[in-house]
C-alpha positions as a printed Julia matrix, in Angstrom:
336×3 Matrix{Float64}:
 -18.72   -8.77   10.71
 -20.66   -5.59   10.52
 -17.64   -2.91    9.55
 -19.18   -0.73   12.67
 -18.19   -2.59   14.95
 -14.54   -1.71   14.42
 -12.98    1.96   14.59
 -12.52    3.28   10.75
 -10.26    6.28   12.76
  -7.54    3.37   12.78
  -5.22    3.12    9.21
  -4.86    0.0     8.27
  -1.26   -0.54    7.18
   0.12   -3.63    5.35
   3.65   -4.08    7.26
   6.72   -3.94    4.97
   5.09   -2.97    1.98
   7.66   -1.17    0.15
  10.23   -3.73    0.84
   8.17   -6.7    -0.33
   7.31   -5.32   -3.81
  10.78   -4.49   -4.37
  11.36   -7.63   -3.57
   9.1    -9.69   -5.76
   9.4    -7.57   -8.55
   5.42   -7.65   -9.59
   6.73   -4.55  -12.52
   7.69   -8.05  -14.46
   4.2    -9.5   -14.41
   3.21  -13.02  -13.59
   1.18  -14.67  -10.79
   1.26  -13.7    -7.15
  -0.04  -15.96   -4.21
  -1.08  -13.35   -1.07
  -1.58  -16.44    1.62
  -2.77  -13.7     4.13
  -5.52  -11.53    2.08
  -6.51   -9.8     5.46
  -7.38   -6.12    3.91
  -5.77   -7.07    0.62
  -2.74   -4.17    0.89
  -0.2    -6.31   -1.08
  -2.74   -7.9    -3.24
  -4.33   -4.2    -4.38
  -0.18   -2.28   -4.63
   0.9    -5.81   -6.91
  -2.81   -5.5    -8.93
  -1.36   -1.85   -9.72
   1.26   -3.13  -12.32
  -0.07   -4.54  -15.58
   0.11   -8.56  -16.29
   0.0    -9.27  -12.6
  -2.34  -11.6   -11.46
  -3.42  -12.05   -7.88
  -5.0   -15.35   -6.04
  -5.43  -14.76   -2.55
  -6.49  -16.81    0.54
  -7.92  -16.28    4.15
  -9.0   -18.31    6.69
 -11.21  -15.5     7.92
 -14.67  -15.29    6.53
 -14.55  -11.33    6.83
 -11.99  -10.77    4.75
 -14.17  -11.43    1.6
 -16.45   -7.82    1.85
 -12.69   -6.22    0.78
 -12.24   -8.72   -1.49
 -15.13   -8.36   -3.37
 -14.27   -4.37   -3.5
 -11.03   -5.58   -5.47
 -13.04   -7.93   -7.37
 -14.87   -5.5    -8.77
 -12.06   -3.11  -10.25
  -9.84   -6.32  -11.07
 -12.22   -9.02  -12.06
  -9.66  -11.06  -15.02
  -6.77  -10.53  -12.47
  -8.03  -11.6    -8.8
  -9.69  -14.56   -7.15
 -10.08  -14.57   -3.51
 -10.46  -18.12   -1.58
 -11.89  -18.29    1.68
  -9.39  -21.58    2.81
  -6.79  -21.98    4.73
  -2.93  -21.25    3.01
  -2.27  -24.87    4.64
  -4.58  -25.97    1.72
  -2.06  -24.11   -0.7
  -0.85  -27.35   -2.2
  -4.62  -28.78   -2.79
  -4.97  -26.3    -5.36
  -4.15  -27.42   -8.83
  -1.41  -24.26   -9.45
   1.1   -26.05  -11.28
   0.73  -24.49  -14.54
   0.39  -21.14  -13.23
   3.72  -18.66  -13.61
   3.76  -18.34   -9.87
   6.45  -15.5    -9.76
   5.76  -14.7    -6.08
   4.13  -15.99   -2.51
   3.62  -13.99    0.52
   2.91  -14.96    3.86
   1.94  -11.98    6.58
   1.58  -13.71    9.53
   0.11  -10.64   12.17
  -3.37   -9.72   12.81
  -4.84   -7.21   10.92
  -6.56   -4.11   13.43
  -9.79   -5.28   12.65
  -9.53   -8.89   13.83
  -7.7    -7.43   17.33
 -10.54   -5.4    17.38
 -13.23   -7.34   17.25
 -14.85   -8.37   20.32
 -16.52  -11.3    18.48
 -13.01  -12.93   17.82
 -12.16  -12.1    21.04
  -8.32  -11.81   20.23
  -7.52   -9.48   22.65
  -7.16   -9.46   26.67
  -8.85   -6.02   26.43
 -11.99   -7.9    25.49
 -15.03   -8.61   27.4
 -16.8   -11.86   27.32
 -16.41  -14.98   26.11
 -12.71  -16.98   24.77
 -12.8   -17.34   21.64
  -9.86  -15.85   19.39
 -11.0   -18.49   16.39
  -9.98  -17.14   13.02
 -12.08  -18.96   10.86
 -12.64  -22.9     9.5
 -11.38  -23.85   13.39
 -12.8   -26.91   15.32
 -12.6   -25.38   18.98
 -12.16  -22.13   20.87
 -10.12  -20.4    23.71
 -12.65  -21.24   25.94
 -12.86  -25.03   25.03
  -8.88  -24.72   25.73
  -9.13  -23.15   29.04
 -12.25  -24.69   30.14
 -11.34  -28.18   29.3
  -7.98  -29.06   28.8
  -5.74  -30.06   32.2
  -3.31  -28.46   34.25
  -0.15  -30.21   33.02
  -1.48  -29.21   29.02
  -2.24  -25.86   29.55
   1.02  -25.37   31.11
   2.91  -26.67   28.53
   0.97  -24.85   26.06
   1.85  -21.37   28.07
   5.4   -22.24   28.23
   5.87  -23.36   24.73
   3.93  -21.49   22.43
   3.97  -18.47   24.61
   7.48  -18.15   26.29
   5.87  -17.61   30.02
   8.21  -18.24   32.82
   5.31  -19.14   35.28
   3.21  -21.1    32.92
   2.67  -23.97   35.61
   1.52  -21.42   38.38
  -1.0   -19.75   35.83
  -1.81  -23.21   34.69
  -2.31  -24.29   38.31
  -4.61  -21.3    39.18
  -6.82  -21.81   36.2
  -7.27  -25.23   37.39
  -8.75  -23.97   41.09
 -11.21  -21.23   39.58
 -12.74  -23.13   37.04
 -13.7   -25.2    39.41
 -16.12  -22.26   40.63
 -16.79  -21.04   37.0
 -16.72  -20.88   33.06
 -13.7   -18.63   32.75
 -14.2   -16.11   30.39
 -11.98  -13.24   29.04
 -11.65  -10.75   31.92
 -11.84  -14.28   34.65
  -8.5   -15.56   32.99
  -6.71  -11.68   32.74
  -7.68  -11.23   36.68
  -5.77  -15.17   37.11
  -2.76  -14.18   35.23
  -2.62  -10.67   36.75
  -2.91  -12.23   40.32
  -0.44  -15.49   39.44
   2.38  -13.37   38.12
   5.23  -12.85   40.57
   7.25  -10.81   38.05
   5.84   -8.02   36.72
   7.15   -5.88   33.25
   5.06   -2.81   33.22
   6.07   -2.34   29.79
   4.01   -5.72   28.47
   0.33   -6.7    29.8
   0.55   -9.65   31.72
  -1.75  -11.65   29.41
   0.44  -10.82   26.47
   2.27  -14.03   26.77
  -0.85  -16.35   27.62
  -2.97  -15.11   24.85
  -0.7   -15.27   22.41
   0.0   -18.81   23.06
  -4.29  -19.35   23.13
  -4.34  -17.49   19.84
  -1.59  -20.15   18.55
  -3.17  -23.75   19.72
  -6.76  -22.49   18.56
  -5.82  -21.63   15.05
  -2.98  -24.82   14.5
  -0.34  -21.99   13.67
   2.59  -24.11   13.66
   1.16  -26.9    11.45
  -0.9   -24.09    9.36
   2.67  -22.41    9.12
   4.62  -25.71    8.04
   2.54  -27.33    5.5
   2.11  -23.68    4.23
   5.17  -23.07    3.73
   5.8   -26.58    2.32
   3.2   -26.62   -0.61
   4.47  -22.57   -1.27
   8.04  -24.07   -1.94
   6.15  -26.65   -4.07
   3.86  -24.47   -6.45
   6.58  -21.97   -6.8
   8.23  -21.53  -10.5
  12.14  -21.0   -10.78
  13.45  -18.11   -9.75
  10.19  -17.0    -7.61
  10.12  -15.6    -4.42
   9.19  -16.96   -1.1
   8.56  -13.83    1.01
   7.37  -14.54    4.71
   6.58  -11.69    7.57
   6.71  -13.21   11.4
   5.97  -11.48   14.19
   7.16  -13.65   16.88
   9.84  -15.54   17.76
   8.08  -19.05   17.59
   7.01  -18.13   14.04
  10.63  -16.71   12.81
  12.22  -19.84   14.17
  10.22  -21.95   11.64
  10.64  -19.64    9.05
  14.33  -19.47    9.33
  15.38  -22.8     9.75
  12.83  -23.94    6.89
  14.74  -21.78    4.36
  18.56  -22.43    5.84
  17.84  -25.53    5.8
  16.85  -26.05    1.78
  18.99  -23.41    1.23
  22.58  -25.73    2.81
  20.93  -28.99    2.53
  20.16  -30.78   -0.91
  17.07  -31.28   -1.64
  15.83  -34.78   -2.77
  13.41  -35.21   -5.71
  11.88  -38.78   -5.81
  11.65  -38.21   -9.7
  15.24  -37.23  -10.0
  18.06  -39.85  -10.58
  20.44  -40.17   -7.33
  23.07  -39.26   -9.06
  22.01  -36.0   -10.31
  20.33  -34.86   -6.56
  23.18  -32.01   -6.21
  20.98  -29.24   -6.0
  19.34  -26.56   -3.2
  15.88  -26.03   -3.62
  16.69  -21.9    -2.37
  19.16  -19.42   -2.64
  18.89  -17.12    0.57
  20.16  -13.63   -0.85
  20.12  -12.2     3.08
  20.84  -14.28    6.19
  19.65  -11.18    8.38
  15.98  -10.23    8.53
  14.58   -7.2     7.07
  12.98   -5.12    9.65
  10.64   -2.0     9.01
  12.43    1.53    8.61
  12.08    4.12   11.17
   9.69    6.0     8.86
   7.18    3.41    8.76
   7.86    2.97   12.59
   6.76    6.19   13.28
   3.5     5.67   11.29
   2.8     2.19   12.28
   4.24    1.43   15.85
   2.7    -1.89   15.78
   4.89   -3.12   12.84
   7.81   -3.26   15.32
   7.72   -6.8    15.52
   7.84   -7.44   12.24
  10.82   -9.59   10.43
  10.6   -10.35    6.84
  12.61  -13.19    5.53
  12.82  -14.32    1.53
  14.43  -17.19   -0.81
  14.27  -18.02   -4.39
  13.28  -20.88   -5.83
  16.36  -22.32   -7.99
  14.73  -25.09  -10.22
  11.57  -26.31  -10.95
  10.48  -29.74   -9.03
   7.95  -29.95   -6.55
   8.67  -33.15   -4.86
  11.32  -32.2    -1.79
  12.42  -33.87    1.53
  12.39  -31.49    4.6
  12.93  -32.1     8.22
  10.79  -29.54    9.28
   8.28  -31.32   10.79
  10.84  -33.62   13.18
  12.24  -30.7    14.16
   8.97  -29.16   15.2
   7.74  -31.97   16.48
   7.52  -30.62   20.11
   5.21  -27.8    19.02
   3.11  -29.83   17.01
   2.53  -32.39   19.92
   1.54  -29.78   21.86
  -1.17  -28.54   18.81
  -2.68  -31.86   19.23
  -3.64  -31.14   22.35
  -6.73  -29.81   20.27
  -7.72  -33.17   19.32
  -9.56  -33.85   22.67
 -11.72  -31.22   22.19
């Protein structure tokens, strides 16, 4: 993406920052996984202290022009990987001293911004709100899947009350014509019997597009799964949400191998007595009123952390039964 295209007047601020590196410690050294490079603000404040090391991932192509910037100043300590953090366990990381993995799970300004990705009800055009390495776009979704799917995809991934009316309506126009961005706004705005002048009407809608098109809830699972794997004893597991779909997951991932034992397949039966986490804070961190006041669009945020209490990568988890609604629902992708 041609950097013009976006406003430079807008700061680009990487949410929680202050409370993540106290968090993960990077003053100790050791290697840090950044699953969300986006403009690279936790990978350049952790590439500050000395004997850190840095691999970071995104899915989105346009991320690499600032990582090549870091690059540059931090060749020995940085590699940048233009995959998908669901690929996380792929990667052959097991000898690495992987002190620390973060996961920021919002959209950077730039990728709202751009009318290419068209993330945003404010843009003009075409559906598309694909993130990179995706098989199928907004407009594939809205054009082609049917009225009892895109319902359920509106009520599930994006809380709407009147996700079978919107669904319904969709249905009738397209009928007339390709709906495009500012078509499926004018639906919503029109279907919606309860207004909240406070949120767009799309909000809800396009957040739940923005979910099926880029697998979040899968991409958010096996993420999460092969971080808990690579991770050495006593790392941290930090994760930022900012929704409630993604906090959900997030939570009940870590409560859950934080209460429940977790079974090794290379571990005698007899010795499986251990947690895979400790959880140090039940209650989510949430940005400070300073950083509020600088960056109003971190108020969504909710950071969550474990540590990793011994050192084997083969686990059970019930994650995936217990998400196996949402993940249904994902498939929906498959027909397209």
């Amino acid at each position: 993406m041609d950097a013009t295209i976006v406003s430079k007047m807008q700061k680009h601020y990487p949410v929680l920052l202050n409370e993540i590196i106290s968090i993960i410690s990077p003053q100790y050294g050791g290697t840090f996984i950044d699953c969300t490079f986006g403009q690279g603000g936790y990978t350049k404040k952790i590439l500050e202290f000395q004997n850190t090391r840095v691999i970071a991932f995104d899915r989105d192509i346009d991320s690499k022009q600032k990582a090549d910037q870091i690059k540059k100043t931090f060749e020995d300590r940085f590699i940048f990987k233009n995959i998908k953090f669901s690929q996380l366990n792929n990667l052959k990381l097991k000898k690495e001293n992987v002190k620390g993995i973060i996961f920021d799970l919002g959209y950077s300004y730039t990728q709202i911004k751009d009318p290419h990705k068209g993330l945003s009800f404010e843009s003009s055009g075409n559906l598309n709100m694909r993130l990179g390495l995706n098989n199928y776009s907004a407009e594939d979704v809205i054009n082609k899947l049917n009225e009892k799917e895109l319902g359920n995809i509106f009520k599930f991934f994006g809380e709407e009350s009147e996700s079978k009316y919107i669904a319904r309506n969709i249905i009738k126009e397209r009928i007339k014509k390709k709906i495009d961005t500012q078509n499926l706004v004018k639906i919503i705005d029109k279907t919606k019997r309860k207004k909240n002048f406070k949120v767009h009407s799309a909000t809800k809608v396009f957040q739940a597009l923005r979910i099926l098109v880029n697998k979040e809830i899968s991409e958010l699972i096996y993420g999460l799964i092969g971080a808990a794997k690579v991770l050495k004893k006593d790392g941290i597991l930090a994760v930022v949400t900012f929704h409630s779909l993604e906090d959900k997951i997030v939570k009940y991932f870590f409560k859950s191998l934080s209460e429940k034992k977790s079974i090794s397949r290379y571990v005698p039966i007899t010795k499986q007595s251990e947690t895979l986490f400790k959880l140090i804070k039940k209650k989510v961190i949430v940005p400070s009123s300073q950083e509020l006041k600088e960056n109003l669009s971190s108020r969504s945020a909710k950071l969550r952390y474990v540590i990793k209490k011994k050192n084997f990568y083969d686990f059970e988890t019930d994650i995936l039964d217990k998400f196996e609604k949402l993940i249904e629902i994902e498939n929906y992708g498959k027909k397209l």
